[in-house]
C-alpha positions as CSV (number, residue, x, y, z in Angstrom):
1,X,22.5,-15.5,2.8
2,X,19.4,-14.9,0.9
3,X,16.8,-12.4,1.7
4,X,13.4,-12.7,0.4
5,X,11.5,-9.7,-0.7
6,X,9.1,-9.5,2.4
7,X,12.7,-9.3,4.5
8,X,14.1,-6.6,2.1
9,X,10.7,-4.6,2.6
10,X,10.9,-4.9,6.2
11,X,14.1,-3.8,6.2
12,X,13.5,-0.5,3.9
13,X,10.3,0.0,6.2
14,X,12.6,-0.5,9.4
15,X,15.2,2.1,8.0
16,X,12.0,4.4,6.9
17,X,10.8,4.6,10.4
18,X,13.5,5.0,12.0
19,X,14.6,8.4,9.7
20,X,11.5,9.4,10.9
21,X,11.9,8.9,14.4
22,X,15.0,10.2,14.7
23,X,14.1,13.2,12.3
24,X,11.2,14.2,15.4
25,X,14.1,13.0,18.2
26,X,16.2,15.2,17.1
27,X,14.3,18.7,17.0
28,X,12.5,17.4,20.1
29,X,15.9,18.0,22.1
30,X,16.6,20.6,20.1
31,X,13.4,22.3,21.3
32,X,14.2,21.6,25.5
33,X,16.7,24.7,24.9
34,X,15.3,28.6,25.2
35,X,15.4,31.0,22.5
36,X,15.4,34.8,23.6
37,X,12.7,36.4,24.4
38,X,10.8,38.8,22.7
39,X,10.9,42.5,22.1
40,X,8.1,44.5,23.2
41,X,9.5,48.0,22.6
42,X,10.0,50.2,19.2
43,X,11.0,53.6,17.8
44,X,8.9,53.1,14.7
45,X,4.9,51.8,14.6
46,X,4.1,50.2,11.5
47,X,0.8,50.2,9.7
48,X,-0.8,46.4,10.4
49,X,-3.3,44.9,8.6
50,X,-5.1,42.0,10.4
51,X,-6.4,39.7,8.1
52,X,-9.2,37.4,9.2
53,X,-10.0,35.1,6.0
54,X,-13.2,34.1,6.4
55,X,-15.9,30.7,5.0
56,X,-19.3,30.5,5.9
57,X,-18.5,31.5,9.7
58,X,-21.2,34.0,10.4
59,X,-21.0,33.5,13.8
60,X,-17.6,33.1,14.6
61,X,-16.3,35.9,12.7
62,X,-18.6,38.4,14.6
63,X,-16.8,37.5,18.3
64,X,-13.1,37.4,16.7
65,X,-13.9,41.0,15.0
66,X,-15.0,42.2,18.5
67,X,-11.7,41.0,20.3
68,X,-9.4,42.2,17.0
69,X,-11.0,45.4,17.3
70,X,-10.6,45.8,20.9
71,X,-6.2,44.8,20.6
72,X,-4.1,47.9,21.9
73,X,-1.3,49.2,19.8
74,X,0.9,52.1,19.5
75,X,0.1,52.5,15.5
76,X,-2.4,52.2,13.1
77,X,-3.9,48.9,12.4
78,X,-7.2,47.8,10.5
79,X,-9.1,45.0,11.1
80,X,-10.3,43.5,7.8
81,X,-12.7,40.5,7.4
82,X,-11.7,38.7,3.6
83,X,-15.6,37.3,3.5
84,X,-16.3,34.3,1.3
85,X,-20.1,33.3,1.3
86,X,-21.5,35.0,4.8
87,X,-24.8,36.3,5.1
88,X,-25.5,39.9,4.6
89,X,-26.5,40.3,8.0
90,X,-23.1,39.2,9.0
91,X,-21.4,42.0,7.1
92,X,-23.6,44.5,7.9
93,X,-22.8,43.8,11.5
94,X,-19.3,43.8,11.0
95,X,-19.0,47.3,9.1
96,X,-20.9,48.7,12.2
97,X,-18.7,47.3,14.5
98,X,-15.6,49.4,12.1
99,X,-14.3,46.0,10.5
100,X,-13.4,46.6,6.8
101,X,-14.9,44.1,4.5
102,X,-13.0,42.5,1.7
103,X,-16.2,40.2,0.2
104,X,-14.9,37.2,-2.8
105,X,-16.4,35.4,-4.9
106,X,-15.1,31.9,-6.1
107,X,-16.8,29.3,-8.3
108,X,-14.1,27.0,-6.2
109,X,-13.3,29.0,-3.2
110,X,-10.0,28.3,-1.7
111,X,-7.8,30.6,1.2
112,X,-5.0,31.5,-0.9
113,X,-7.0,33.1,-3.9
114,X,-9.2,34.8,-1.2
115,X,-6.1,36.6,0.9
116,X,-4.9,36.9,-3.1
117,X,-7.9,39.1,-4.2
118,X,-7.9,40.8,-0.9
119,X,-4.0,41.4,-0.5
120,X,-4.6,43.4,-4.3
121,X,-7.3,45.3,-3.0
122,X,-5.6,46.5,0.6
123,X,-2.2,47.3,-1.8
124,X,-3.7,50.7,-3.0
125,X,-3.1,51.7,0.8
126,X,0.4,52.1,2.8
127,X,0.0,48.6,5.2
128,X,3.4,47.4,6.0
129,X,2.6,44.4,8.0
130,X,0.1,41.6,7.0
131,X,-1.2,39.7,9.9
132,X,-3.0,36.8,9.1
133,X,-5.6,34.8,11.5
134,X,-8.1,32.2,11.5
135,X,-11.4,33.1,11.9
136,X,-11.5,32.1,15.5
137,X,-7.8,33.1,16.0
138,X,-7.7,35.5,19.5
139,X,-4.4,37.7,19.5
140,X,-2.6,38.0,23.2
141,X,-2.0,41.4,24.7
142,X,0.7,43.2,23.0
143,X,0.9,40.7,20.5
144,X,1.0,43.1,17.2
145,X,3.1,45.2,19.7
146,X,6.0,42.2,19.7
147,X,5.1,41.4,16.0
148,X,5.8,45.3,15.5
149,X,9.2,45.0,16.8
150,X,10.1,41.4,15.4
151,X,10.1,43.3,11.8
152,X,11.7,46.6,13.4
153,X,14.6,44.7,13.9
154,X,14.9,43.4,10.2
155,X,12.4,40.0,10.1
156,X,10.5,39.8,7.0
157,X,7.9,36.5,8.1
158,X,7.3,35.9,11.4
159,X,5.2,32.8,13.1
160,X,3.8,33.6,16.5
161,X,3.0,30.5,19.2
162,X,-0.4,29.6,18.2
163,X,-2.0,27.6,21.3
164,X,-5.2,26.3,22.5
165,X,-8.3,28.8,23.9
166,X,-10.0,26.1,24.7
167,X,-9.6,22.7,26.1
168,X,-13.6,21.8,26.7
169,X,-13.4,18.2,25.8
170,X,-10.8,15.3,26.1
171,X,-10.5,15.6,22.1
172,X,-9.9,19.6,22.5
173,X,-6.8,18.8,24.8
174,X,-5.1,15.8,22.7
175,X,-6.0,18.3,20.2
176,X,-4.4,21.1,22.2
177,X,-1.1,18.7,23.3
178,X,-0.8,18.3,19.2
179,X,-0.8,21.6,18.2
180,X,2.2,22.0,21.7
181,X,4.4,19.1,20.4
182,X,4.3,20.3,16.4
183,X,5.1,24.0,17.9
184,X,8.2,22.5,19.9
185,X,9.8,20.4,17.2
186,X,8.3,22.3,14.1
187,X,9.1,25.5,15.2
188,X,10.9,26.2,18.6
189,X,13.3,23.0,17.7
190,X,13.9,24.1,13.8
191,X,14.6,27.7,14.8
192,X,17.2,26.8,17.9
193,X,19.4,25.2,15.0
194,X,18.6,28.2,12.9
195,X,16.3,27.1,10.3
196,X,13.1,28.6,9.9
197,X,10.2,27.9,11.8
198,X,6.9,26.0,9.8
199,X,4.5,28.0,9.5
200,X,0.9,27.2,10.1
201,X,-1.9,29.0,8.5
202,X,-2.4,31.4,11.3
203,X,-0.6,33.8,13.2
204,X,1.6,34.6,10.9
205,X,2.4,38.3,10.0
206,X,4.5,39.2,6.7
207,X,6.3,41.8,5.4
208,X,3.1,43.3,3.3
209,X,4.3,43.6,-0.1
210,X,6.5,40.5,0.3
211,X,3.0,38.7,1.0
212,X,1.3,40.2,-2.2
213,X,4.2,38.9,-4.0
214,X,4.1,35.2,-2.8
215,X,-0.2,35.3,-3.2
216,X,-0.2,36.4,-7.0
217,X,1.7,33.6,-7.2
218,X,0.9,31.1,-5.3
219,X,-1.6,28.9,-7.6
220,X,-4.7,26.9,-6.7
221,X,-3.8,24.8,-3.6
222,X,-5.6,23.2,-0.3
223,X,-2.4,24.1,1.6
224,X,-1.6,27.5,1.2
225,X,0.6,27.7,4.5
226,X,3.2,24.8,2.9
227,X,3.1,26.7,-0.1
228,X,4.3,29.7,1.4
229,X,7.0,27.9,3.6
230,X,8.3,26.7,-0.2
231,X,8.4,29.6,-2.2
232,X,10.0,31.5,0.7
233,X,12.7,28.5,1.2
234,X,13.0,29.1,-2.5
235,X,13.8,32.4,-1.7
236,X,15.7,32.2,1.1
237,X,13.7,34.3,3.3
238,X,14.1,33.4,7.4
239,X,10.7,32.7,9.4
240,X,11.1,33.8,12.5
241,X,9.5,32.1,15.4
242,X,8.0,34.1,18.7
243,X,7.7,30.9,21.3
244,X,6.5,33.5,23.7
245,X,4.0,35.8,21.8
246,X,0.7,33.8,21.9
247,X,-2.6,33.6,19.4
248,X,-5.1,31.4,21.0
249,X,-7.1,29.2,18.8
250,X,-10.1,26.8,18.9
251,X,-9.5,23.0,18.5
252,X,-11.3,20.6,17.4
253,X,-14.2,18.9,20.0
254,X,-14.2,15.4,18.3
255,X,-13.5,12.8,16.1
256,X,-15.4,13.9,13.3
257,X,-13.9,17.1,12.9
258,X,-10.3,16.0,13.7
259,X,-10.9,13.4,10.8
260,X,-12.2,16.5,8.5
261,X,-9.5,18.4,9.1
262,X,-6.6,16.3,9.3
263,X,-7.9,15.2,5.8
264,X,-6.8,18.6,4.3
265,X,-3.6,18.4,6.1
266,X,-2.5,15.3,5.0
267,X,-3.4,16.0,1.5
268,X,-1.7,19.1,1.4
269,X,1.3,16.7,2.6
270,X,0.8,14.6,0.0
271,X,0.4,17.2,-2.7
272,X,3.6,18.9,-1.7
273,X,5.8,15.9,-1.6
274,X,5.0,14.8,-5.3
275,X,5.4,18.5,-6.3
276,X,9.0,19.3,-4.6
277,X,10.7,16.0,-3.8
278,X,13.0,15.9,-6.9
279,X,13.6,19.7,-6.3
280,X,14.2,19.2,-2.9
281,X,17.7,17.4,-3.8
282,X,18.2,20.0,-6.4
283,X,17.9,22.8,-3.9
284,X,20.2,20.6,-1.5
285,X,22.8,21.0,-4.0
286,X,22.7,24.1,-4.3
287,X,23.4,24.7,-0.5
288,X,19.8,25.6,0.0
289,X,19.7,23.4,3.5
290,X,15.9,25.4,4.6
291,X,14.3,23.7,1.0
292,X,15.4,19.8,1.7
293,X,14.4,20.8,5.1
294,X,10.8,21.6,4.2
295,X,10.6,18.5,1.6
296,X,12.3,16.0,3.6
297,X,9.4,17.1,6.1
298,X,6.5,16.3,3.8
299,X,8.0,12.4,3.6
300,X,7.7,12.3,7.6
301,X,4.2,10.1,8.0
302,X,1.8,12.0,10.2
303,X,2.6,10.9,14.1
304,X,-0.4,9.8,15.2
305,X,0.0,7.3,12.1
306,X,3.6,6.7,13.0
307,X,2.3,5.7,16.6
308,X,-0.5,3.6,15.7
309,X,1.8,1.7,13.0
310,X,4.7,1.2,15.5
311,X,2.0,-0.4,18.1
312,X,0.7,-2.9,15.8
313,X,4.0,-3.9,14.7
314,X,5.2,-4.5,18.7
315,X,2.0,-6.0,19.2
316,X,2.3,-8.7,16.2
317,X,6.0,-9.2,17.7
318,X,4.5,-10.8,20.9
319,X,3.0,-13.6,18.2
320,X,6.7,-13.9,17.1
321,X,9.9,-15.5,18.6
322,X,11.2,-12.6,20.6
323,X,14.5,-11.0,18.0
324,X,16.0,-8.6,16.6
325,X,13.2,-7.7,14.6
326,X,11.2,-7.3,17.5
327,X,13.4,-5.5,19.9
328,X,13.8,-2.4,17.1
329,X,10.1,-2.2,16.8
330,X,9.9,-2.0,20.2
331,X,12.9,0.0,20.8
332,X,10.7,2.7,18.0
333,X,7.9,2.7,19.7
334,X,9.5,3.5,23.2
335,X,11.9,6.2,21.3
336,X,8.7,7.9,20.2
337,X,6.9,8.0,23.1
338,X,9.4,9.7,24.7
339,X,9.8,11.8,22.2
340,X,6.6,13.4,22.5
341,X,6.8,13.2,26.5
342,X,9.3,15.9,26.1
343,X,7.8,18.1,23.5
344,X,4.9,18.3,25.4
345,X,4.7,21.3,27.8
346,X,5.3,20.6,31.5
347,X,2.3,22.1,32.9
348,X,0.0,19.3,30.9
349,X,1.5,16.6,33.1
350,X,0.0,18.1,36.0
351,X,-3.4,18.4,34.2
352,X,-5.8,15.4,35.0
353,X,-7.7,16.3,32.0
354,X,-4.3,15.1,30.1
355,X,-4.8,10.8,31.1
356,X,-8.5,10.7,29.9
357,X,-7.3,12.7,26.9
358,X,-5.2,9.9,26.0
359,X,-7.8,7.1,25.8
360,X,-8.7,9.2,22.4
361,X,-5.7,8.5,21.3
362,X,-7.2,5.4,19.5
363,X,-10.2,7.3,17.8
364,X,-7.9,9.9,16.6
365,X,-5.5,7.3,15.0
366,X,-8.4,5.7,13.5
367,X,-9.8,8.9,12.6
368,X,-6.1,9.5,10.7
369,X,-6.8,6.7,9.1
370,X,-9.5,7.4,7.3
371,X,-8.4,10.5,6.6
372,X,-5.2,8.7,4.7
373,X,-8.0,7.2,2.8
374,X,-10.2,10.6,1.8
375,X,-7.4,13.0,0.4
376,X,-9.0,12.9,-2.8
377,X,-12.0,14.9,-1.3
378,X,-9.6,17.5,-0.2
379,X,-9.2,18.4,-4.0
380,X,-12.3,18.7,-5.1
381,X,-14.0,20.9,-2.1
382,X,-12.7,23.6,0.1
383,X,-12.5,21.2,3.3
384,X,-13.0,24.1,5.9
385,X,-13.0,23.3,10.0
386,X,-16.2,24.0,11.6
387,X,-15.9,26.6,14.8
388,X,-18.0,27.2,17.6
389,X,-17.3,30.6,20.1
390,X,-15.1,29.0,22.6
391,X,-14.0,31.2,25.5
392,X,-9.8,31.7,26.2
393,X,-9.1,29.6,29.3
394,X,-6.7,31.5,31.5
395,X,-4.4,28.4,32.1
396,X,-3.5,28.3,28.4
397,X,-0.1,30.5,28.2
C-alpha cells in the first residue's frame, strides 16, 4: 500500500501527540499518590536571604516587603529588594520599612543578570540560603521555617507549592487551575518517581553559594528558571519539591496579560529546545535520566495548545467518514481531558467559580495562539507581567 505524504504527516503528527499525551498521563497518576510531609522542626537556623527581584513595580513591591518583613523565623533572615528601574520614592520607602536595597542597572534588563549582580553583592556576607520570590510572591506561615529544615536534612534546591492568592476573576481561576495542574504533573508527579521537581521562577530557595555559582554563569536569557533546572540537571543536583509549604501568588486577570506572559514562557520553551535537544540524548547516554527529562519537556506543546489542536481535529472528523483516524483523535482529546480532571485539585470541583472559568478556555487558547506567533518579542524586551495588590483568599491552601 502506498501512503501519500499528507498520510505519512498525519501519522508522525498522530504519534507526536500522542507522546505528548501520554508524557502528561503518565505524571498526572503519578501525582494522585502523597509524598511526605514536611519538616517544620530544626537544631540549626540558617541565615536566609529573601530575594524579591524587582521591574518597575513600585507599588507592588511596597505590600510584599511589608508581609516579607513581617514572616516569623527562628534565625536570621533579610529581606532584600534587587530594584531594576523604581522610583526613588519607592526605595526610600522600602529602606524605612528595614528592606535592604540591591538597585541595577541594565541597558537590557533581564532577571537572571539582576539576581547575578545582586547574588555578588549579598556574597561579602555569611547568607546560607537564597530564597527567591516574585515581586507579588506572599510566603505562608512557617514557610522559611520548613525551607530551613528541607536544607537541614541535606537538600541543596528546593521548590515550594506556589498557588493562587487570588482568584478575582474567571481568568484568575483558569489561571489559578493552570498553575494547580503544572504543580501536580511538573512537580508533585516528577518528584513521586524521584526526578526533580521543575522549577518555576519563584519560590524557590538554594543553597546560597550554589546559587552564585549557577548566576555568574548563567548567560543572557528570558527564562532564567529553565536555565537553572539545566545546568543543575547538568550537575546532577536533586530539586526537591515541598507540595505542602505554600507561596501564594497573583495571576493574571485577563486575556491580555495571559497572552503577555505566556509569550515569555513559550519563548523560553522554544529557546531551550534548540539549545539542549541534541545534548539531551547525549546526557541520556550517559545515564543522566533528570537532563532528557528536562529536554524531552521543552518538545511537549503548551496544553492549552495541545487542547485547542486536538478539538479542531475531532471537530473536522465529524466532516469525515467516521474511522480510525477519527476515533484516535477523539480517543486524545478525551485522554487529555481527563488528564487534567485529575490533576486538578478536588476542592475546585466544588467551586462554582470553576464552570464559568471554563468558558475562557477559548480566549486563552486563542490568546496562546498568538503568543506562538510573538516569541520574537520576547528577545528583544524584558516581557515582565504586570501586578496589581491582590489580597490572599483564605480558601487557597
Amino acid at each position: 500500500m502506498m501512503y501519500s505524504i499528507i498520510d505519512i504527516a498525519l501519522w508522525l503528527l498522530g504519534i507526536y501527540l500522542l507522546l505528548n499525551c501520554l508524557y502528561l498521563s503518565f505524571f498526572a497518576f503519578c501525582g494522585l499518590f502523597s509524598l511526605p510531609k514536611s519538616k517544620i522542626a530544626a537544631s540549626n537556623y540558617q541565615k536566609i536571604a529573601v530575594l524579591f527581584p524587582t521591574y518597575q513595580e513600585n507599588e507592588v513591591i511596597l505590600d510584599s516587603a511589608k508581609k516579607a518583613l513581617q514572616h516569623q523565623y527562628e534565625g536570621k533572615f533579610e529581606v532584600v529588594v534587587i530594584a531594576d528601574g523604581l522610583q526613588p520614592e519607592t526605595i526610600a520607602t522600602l529602606k524605612e520599612m528595614g528592606t535592604r536595597v540591591i538597585e541595577v542597572f541594565f541597558e537590557k534588563s533581564t532577571k537572571g543578570k539582576a539576581m547575578q549582580f545582586a547574588m555578588n553583592e549579598l556574597s561579602k556576607e555569611a547568607f546560607e540560603i537564597a530564597m527567591v520570590l516574585d515581586v507579588d510572591n506572599v510566603m505562608a506561615t512557617d514557610c522559611l521555617h520548613y525551607i530551613n529544615s528541607a536544607f537541614e536534612e541535606g537538600e541543596r534546591v528546593v521548590q515550594a507549592h506556589r498557588t493562587a492568592k487570588n482568584m478575582d476573576s474567571s481568568f484568575a481561576f483558569l489561571d489559578a487551575c493552570n498553575e494547580e495542574v503544572n504543580n501536580h504533573i511538573y512537580r508533585k508527579g516528577q518528584a513521586i518517581v524521584g526526578l526533580s521537581a521543575a522549577l518555576i521562577g519563584s519560590g524557590m530557595a538554594f543553597d546560597f553559594a550554589y546559587l552564585q555559582k549557577l548566576l555568574n554563569n548563567i548567560g543572557e536569557t528570558v527564562g532564567e528558571d529553565k536555565q537553572l533546572d539545566f545546568m543543575m540537571a547538568h550537575d546532577r543536583v536533586h530539586v526537591a519539591y515541598l507540595n505542602d509549604v505554600y507561596v501564594y501568588d497573583e495571576k493574571v486577570a485577563n486575556a491580555k496579560v495571559f497572552t503577555k506572559q505566556r509569550t515569555r514562557w513559550i519563548a523560553s520553551q522554544v529557546e531551550f529546545m534548540k539549545k539542549y535537544a541534541f545534548e539531551g540524548l547525549a546526557q541520556l547516554f550517559k545515564g543522566n535520566i533528570e537532563f532528557f527529562n528536562k529536554t524531552l519537556q521543552t518538545f511537549l506543546m503548551p496544553r492549552m495548545l495541545l487542547l485547542g489542536f486536538l478539538f479542531l481535529l475531532v471537530v473536522q472528523s465529524f466532516f469525515n467518514p467516521f474511522g480510525p483516524a477519527e476515533i484516535f483523535w477523539l480517543g486524545l482529546f478525551l485522554s487529555l481531558c481527563f488528564t487534567l480532571l485529575i490533576a486538578l485539585p478536588r476542592k475546585f470541583y466544588a467551586d462554582k467559580r470553576l464552570y464559568i472559568a471554563i468558558f475562557q478556555i477559548p480566549r486563552a487558547m486563542f490568546g496562546m495562539l498568538v503568543a506562538l506567533f510573538s516569541i520574537g518579542k520576547a528577545k528583544k524586551s524584558f516581557m515582565v507581567t504586570p501586578h496589581s495588590h491582590k489580597p490572599i483568599e483564605k480558601n487557597n491552601a
